[in-house]
PDB file of N, H, CA, C and O in Angstrom:
ATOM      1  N   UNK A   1       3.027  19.345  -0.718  1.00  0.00           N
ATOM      2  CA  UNK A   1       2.517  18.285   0.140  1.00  0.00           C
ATOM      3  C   UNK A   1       1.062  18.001  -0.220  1.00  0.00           C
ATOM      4  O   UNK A   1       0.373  18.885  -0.728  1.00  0.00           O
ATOM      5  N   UNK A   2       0.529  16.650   0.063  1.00  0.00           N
ATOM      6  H   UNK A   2       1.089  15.932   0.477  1.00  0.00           H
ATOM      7  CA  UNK A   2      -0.875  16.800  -0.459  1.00  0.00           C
ATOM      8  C   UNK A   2      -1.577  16.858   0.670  1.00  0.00           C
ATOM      9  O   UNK A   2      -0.981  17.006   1.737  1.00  0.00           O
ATOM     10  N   UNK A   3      -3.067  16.741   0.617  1.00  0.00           N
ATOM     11  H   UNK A   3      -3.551  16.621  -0.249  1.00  0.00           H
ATOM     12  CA  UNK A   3      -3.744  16.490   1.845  1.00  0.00           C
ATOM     13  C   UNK A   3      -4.137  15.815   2.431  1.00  0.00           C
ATOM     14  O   UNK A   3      -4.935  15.907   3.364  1.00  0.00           O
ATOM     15  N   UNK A   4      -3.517  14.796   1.875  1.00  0.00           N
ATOM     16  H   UNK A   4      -2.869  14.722   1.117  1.00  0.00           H
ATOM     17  CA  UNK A   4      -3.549  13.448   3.218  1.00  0.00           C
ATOM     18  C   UNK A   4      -2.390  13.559   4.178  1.00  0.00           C
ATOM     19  O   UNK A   4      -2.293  12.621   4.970  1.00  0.00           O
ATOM     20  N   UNK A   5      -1.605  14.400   4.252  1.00  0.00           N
ATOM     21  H   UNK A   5      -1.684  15.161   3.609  1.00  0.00           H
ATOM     22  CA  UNK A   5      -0.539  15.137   5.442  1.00  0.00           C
ATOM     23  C   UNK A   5      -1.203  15.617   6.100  1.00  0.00           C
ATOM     24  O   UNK A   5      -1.033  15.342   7.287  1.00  0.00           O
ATOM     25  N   UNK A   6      -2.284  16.556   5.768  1.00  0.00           N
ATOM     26  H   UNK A   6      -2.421  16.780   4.803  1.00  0.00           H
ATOM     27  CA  UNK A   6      -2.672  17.100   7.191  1.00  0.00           C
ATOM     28  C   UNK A   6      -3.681  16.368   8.151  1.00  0.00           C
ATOM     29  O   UNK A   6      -3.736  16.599   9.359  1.00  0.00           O
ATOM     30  N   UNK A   7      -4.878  14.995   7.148  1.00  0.00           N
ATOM     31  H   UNK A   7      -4.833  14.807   6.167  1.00  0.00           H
ATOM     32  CA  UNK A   7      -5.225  14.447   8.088  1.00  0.00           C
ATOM     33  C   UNK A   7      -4.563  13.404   9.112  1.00  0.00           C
ATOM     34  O   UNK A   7      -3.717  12.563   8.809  1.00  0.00           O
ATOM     35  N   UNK A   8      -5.034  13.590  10.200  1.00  0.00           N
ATOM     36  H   UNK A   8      -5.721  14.273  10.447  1.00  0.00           H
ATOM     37  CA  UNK A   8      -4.436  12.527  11.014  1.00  0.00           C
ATOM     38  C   UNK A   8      -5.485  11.968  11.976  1.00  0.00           C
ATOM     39  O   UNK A   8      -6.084  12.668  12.792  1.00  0.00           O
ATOM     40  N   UNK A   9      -5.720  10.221  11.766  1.00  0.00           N
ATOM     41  H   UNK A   9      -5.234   9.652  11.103  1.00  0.00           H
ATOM     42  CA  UNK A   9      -7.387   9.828  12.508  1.00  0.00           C
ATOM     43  C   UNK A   9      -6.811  10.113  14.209  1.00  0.00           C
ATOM     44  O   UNK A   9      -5.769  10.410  14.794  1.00  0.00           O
ATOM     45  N   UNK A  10      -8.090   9.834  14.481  1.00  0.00           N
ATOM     46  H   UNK A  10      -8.937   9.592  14.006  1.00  0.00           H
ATOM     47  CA  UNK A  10      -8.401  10.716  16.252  1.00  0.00           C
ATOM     48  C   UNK A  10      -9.294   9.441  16.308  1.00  0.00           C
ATOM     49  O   UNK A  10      -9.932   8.984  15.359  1.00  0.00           O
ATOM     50  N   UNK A  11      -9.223   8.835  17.832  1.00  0.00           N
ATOM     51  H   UNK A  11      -8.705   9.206  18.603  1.00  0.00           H
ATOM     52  CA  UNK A  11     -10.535   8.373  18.626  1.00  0.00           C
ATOM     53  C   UNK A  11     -11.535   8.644  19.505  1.00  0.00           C
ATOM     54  O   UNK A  11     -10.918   9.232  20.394  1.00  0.00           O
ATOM     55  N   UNK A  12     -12.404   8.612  19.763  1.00  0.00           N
ATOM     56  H   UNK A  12     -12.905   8.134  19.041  1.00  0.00           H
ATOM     57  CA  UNK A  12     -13.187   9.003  21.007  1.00  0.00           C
ATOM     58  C   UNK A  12     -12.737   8.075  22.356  1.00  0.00           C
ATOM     59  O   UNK A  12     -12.882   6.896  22.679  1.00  0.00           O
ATOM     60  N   UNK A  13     -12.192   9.116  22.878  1.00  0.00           N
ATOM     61  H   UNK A  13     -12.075  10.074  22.616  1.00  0.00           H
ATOM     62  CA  UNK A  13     -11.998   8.270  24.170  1.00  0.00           C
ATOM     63  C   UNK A  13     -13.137   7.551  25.019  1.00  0.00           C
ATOM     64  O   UNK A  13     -12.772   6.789  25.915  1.00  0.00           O
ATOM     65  N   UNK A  14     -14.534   7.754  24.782  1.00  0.00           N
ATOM     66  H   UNK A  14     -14.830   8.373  24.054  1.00  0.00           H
ATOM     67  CA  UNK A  14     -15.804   7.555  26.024  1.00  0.00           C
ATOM     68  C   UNK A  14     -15.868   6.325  24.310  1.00  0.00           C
ATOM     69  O   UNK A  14     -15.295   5.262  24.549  1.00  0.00           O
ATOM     70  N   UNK A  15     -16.300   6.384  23.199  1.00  0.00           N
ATOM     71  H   UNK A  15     -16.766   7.248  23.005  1.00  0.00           H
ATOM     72  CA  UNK A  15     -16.929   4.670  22.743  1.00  0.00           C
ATOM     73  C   UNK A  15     -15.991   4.461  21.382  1.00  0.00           C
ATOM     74  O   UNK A  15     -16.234   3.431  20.753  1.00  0.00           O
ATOM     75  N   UNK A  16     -15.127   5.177  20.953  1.00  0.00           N
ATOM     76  H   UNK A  16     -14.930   6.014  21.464  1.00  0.00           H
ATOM     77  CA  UNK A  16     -13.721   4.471  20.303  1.00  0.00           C
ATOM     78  C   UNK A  16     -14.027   4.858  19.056  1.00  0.00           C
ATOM     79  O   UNK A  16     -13.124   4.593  18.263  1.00  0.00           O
ATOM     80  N   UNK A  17     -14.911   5.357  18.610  1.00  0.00           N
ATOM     81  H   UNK A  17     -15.645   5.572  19.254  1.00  0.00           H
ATOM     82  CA  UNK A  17     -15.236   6.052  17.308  1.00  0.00           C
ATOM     83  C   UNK A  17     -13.736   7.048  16.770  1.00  0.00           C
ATOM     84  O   UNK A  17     -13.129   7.909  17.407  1.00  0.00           O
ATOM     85  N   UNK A  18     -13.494   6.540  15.435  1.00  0.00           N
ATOM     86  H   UNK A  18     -13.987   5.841  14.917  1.00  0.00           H
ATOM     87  CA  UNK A  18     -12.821   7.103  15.094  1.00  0.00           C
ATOM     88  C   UNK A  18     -12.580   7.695  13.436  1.00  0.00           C
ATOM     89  O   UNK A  18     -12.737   6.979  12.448  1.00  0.00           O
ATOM     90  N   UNK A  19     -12.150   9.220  13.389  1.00  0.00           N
ATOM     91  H   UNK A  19     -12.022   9.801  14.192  1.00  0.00           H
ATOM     92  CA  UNK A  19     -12.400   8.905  11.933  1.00  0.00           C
ATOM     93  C   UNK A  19     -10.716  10.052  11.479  1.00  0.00           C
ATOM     94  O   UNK A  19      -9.696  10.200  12.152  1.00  0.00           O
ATOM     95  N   UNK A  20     -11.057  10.598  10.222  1.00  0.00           N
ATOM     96  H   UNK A  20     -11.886  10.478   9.675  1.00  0.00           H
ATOM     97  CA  UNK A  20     -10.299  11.208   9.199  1.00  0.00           C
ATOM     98  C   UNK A  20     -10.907  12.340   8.785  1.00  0.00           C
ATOM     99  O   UNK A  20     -10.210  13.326   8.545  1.00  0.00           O
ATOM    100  N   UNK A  21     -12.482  12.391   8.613  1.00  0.00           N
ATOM    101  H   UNK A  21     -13.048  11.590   8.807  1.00  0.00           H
ATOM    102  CA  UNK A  21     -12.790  13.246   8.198  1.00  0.00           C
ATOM    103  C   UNK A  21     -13.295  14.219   8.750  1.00  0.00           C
ATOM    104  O   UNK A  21     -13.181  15.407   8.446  1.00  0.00           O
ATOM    105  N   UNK A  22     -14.126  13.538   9.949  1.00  0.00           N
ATOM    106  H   UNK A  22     -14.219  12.573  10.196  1.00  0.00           H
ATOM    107  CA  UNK A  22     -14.371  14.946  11.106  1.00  0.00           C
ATOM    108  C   UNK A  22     -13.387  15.063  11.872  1.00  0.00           C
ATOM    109  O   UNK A  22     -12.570  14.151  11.994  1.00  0.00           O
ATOM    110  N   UNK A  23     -13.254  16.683  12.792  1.00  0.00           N
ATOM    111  H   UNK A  23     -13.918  17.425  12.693  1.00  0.00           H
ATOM    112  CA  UNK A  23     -12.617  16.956  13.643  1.00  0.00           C
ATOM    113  C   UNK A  23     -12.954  16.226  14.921  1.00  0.00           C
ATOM    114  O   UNK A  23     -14.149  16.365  15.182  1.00  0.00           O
ATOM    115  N   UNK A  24     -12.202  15.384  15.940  1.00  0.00           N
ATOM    116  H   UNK A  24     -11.232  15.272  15.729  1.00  0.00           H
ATOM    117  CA  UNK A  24     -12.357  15.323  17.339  1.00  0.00           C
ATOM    118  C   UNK A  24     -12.363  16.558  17.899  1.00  0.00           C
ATOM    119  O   UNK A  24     -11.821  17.522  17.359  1.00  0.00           O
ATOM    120  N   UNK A  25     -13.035  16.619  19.127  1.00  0.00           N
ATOM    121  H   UNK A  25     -13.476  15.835  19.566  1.00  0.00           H
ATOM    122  CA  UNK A  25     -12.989  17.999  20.249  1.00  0.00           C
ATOM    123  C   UNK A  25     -12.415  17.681  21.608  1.00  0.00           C
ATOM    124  O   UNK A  25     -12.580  16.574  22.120  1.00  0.00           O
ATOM    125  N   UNK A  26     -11.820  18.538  22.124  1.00  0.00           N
ATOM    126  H   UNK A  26     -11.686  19.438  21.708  1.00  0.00           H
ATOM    127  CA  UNK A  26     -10.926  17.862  23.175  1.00  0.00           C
ATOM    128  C   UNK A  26     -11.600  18.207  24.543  1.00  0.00           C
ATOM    129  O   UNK A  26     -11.213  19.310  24.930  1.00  0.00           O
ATOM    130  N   UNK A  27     -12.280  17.750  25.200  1.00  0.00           N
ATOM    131  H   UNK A  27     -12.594  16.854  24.886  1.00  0.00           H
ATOM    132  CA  UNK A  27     -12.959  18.028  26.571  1.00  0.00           C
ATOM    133  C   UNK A  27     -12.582  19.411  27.405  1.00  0.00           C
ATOM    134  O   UNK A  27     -11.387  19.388  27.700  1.00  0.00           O
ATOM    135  N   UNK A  28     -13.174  20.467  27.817  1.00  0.00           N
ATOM    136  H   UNK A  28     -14.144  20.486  27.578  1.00  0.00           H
ATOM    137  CA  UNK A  28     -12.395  21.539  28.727  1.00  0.00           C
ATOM    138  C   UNK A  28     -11.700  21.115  29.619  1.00  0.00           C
ATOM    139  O   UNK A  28     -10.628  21.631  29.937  1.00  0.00           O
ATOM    140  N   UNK A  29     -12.287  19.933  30.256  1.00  0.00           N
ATOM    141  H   UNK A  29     -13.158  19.514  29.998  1.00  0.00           H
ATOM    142  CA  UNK A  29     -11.935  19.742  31.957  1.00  0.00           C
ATOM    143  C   UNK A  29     -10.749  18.232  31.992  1.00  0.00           C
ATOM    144  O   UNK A  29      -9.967  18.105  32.934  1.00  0.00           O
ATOM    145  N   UNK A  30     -10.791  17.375  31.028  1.00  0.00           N
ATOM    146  H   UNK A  30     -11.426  17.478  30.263  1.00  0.00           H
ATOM    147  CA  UNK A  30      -9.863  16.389  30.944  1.00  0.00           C
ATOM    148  C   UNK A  30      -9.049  16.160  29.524  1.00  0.00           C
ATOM    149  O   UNK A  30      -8.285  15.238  29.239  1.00  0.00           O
ATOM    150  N   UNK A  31      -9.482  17.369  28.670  1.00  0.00           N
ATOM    151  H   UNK A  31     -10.102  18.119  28.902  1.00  0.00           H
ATOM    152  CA  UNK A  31      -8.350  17.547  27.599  1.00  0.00           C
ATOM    153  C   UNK A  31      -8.228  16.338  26.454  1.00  0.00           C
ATOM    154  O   UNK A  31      -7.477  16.372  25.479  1.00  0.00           O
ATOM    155  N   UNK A  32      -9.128  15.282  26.801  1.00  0.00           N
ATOM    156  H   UNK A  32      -9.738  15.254  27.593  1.00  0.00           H
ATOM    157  CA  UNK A  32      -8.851  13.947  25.895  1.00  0.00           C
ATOM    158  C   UNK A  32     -10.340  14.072  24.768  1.00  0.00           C
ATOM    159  O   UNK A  32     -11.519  14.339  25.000  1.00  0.00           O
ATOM    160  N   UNK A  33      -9.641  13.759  23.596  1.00  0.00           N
ATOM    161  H   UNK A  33      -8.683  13.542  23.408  1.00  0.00           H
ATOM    162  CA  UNK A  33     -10.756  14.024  22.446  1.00  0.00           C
ATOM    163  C   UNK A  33     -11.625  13.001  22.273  1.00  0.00           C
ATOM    164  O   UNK A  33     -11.339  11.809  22.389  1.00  0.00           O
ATOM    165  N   UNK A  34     -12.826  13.511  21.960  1.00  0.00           N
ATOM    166  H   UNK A  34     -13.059  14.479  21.866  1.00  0.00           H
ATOM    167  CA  UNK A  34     -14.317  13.182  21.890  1.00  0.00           C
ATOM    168  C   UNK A  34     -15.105  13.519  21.022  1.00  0.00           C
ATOM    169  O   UNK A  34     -15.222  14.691  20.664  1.00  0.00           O
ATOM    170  N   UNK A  35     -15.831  12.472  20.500  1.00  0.00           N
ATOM    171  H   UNK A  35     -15.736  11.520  20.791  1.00  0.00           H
ATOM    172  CA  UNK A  35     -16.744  12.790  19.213  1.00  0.00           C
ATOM    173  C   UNK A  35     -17.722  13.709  19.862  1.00  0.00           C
ATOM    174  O   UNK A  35     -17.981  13.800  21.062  1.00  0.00           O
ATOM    175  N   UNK A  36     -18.308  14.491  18.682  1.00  0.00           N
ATOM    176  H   UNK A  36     -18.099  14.417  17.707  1.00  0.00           H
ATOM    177  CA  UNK A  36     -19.408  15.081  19.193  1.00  0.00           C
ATOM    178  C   UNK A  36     -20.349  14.409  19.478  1.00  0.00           C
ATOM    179  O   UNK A  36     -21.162  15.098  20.094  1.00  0.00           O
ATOM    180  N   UNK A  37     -20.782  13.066  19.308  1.00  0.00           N
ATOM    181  H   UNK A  37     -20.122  12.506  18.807  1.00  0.00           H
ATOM    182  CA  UNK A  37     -22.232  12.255  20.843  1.00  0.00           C
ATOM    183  C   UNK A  37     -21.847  12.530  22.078  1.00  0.00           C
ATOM    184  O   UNK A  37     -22.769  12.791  22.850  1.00  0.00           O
ATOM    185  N   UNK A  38     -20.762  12.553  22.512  1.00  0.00           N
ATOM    186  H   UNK A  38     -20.013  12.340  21.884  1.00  0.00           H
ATOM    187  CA  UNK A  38     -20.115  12.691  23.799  1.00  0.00           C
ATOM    188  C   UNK A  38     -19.947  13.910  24.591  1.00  0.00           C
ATOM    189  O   UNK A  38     -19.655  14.014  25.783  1.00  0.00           O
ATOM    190  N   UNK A  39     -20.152  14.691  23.834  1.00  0.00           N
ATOM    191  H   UNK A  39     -20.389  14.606  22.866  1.00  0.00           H
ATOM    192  CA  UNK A  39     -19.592  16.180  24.302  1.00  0.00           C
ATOM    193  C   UNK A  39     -20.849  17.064  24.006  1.00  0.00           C
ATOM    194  O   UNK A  39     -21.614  17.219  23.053  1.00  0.00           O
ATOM    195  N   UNK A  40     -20.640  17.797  25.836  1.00  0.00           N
ATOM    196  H   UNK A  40     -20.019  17.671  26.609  1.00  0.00           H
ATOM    197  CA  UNK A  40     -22.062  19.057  25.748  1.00  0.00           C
ATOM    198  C   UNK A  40     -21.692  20.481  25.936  1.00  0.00           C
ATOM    199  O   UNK A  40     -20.521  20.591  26.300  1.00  0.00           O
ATOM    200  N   UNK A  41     -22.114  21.231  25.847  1.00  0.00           N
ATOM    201  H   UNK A  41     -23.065  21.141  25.551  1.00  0.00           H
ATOM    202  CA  UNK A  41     -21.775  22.167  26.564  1.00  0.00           C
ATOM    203  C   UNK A  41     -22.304  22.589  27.838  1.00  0.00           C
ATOM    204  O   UNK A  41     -23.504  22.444  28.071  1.00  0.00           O
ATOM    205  N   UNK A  42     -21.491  23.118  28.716  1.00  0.00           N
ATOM    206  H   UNK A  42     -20.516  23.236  28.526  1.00  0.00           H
ATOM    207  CA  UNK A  42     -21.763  23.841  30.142  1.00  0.00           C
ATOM    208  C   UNK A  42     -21.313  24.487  30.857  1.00  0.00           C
ATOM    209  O   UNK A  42     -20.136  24.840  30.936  1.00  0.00           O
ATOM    210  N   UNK A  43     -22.364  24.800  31.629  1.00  0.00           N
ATOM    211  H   UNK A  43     -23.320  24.513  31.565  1.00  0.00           H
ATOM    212  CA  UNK A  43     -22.021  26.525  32.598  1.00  0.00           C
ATOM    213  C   UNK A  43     -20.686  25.699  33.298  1.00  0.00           C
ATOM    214  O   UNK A  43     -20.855  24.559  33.730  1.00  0.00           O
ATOM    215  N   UNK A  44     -19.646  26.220  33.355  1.00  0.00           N
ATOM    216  H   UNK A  44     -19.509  27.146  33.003  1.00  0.00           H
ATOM    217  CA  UNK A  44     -18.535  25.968  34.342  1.00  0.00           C
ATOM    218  C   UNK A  44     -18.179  27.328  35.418  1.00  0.00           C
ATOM    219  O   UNK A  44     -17.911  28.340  34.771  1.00  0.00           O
ATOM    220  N   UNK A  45     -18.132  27.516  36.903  1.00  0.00           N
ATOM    221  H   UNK A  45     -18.349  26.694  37.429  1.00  0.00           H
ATOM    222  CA  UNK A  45     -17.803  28.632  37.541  1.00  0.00           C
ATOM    223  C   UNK A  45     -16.137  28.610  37.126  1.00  0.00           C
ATOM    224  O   UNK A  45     -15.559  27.562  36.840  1.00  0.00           O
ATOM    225  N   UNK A  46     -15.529  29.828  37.143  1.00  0.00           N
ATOM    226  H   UNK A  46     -15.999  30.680  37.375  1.00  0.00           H
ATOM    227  CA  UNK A  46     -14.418  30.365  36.860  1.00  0.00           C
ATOM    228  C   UNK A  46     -14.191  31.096  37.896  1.00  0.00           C
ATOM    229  O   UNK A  46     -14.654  32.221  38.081  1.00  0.00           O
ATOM    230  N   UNK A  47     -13.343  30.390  38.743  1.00  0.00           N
ATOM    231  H   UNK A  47     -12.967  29.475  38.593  1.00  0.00           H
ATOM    232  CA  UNK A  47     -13.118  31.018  40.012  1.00  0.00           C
ATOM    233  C   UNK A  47     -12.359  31.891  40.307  1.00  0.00           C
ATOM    234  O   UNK A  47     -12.443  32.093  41.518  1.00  0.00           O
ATOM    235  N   UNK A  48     -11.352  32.796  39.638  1.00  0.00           N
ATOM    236  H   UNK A  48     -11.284  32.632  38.654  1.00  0.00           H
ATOM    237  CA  UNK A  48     -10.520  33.269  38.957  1.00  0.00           C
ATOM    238  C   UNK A  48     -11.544  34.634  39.025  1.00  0.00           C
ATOM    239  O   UNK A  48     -11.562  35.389  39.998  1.00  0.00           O
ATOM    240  N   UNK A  49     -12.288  34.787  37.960  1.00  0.00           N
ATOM    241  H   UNK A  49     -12.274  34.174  37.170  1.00  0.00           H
ATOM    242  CA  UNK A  49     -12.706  35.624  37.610  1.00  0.00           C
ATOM    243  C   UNK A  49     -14.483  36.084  38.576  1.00  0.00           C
ATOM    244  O   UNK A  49     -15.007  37.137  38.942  1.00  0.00           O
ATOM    245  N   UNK A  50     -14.837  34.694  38.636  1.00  0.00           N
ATOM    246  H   UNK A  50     -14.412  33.839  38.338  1.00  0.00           H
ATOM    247  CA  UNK A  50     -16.048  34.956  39.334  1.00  0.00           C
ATOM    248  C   UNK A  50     -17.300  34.431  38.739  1.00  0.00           C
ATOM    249  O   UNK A  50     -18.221  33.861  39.324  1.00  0.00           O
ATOM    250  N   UNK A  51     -17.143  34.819  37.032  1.00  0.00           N
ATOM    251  H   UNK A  51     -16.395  35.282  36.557  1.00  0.00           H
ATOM    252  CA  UNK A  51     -17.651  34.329  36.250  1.00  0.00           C
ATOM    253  C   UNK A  51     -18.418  33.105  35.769  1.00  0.00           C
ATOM    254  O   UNK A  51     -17.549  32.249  35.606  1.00  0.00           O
ATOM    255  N   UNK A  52     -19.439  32.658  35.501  1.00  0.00           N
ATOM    256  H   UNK A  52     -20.145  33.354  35.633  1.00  0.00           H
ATOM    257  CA  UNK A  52     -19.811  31.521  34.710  1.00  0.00           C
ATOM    258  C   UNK A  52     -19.446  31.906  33.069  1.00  0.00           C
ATOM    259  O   UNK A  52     -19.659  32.985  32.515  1.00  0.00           O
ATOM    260  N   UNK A  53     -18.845  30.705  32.494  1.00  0.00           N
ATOM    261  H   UNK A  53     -18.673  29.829  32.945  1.00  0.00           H
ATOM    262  CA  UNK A  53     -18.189  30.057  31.206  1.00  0.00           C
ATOM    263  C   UNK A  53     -19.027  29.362  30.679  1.00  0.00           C
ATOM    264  O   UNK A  53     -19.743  28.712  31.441  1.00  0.00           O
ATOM    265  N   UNK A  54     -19.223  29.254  29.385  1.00  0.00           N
ATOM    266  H   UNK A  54     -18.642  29.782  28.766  1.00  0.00           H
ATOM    267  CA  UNK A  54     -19.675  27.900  28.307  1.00  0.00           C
ATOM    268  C   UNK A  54     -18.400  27.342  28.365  1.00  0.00           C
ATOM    269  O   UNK A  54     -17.392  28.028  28.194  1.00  0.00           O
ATOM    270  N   UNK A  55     -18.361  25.692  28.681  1.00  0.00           N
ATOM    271  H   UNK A  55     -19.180  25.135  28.820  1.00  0.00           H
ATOM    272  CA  UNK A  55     -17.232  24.735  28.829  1.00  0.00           C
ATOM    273  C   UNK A  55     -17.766  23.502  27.798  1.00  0.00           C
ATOM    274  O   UNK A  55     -18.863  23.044  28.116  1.00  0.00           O
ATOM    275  N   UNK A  56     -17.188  22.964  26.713  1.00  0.00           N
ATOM    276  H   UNK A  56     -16.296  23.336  26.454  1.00  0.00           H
ATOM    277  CA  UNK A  56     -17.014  22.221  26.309  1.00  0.00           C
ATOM    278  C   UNK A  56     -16.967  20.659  27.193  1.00  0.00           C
ATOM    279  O   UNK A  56     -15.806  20.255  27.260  1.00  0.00           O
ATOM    280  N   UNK A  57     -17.843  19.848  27.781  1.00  0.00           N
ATOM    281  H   UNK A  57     -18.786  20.177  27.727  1.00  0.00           H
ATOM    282  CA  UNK A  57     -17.669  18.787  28.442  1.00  0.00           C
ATOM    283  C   UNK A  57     -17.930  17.284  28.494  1.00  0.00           C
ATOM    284  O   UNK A  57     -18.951  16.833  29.014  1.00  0.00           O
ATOM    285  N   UNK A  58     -17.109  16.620  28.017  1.00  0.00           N
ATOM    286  H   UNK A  58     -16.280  16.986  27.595  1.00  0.00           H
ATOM    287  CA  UNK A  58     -17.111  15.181  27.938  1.00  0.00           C
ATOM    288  C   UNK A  58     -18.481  15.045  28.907  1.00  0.00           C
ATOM    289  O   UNK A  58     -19.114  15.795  29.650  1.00  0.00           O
ATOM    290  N   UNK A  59     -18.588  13.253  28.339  1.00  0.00           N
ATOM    291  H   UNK A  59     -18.074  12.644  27.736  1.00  0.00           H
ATOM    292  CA  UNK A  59     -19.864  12.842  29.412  1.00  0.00           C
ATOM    293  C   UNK A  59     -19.206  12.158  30.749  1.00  0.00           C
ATOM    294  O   UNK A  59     -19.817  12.213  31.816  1.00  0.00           O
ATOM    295  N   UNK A  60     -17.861  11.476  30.636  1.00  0.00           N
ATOM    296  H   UNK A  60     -17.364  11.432  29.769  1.00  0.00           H
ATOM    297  CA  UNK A  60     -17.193  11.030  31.568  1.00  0.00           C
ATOM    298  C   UNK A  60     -17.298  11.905  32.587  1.00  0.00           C
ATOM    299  O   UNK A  60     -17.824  11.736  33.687  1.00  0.00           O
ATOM    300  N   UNK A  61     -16.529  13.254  31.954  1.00  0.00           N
ATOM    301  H   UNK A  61     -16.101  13.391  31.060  1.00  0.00           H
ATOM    302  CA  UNK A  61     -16.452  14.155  33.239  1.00  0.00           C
ATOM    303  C   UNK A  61     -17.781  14.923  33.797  1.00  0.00           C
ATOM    304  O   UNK A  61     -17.663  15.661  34.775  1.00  0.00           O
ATOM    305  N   UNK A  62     -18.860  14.769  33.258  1.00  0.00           N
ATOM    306  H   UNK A  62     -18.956  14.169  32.463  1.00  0.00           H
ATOM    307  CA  UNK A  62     -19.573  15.137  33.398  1.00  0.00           C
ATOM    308  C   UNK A  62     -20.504  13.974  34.678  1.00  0.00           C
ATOM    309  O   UNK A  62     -21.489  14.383  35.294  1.00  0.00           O
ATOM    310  N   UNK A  63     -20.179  13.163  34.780  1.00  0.00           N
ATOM    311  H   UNK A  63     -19.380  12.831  34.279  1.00  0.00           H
ATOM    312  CA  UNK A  63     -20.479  12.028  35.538  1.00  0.00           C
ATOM    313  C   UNK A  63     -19.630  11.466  36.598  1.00  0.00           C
ATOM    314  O   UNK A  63     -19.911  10.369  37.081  1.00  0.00           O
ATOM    315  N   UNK A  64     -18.853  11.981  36.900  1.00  0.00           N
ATOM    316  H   UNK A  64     -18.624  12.872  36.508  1.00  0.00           H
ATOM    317  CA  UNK A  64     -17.496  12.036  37.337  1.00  0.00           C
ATOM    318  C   UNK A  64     -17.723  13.380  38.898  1.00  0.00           C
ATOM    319  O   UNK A  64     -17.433  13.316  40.093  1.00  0.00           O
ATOM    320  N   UNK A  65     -18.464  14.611  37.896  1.00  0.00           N
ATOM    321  H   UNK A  65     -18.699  14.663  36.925  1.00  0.00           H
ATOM    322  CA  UNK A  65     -18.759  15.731  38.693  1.00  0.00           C
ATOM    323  C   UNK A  65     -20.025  15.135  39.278  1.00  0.00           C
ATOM    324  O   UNK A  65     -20.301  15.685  40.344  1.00  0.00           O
ATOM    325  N   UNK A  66     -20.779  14.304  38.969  1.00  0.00           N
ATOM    326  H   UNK A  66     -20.555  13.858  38.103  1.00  0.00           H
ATOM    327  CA  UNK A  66     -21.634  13.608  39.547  1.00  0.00           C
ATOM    328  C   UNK A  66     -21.872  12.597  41.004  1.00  0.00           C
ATOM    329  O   UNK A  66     -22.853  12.419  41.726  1.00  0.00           O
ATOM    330  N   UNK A  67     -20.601  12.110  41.018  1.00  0.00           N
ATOM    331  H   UNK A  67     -19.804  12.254  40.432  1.00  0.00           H
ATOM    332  CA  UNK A  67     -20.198  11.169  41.488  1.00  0.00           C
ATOM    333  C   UNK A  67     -19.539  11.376  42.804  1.00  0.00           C
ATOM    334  O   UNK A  67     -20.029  10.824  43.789  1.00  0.00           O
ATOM    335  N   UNK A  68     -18.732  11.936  42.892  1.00  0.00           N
ATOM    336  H   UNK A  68     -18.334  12.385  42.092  1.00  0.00           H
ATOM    337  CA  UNK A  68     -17.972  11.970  43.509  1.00  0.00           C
ATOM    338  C   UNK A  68     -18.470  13.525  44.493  1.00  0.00           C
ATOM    339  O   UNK A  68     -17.753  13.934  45.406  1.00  0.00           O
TER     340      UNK A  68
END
């Protein structure tokens, strides 16, 4: 097989950027992929455990936790 099988393009869901050659990252908290402009990292509580997490987080949801 060659290696244009394994790429497959991705968009940014928050401004539509899309490519082939970089990886998309998929948000912790809404799972939909995002270029890295879009995506931060942050403390998330883990209620489960008790714990604070490094969370991978879109800006949507990050504004979203804002909001509401």
């Amino acid at each position: 097989m060659s290696d244009d099988y394994e790429k497959s393009p991705w968009i940014c869901h928050v401004c539509g950027y899309t490519s082939v050659v970089e990886e998309g990252i998929a948000c912790d908290r809404c799972y939909k992929i995002t270029c890295r402009r879009h995506l931060t990292v942050a403390t998330v509580h883990n209620e489960d455990s008790g714990l604070y997490e490094l969370k991978q987080i879109c800006v949507e949801c990050q504004l979203r936790k804002h909001l509401h």
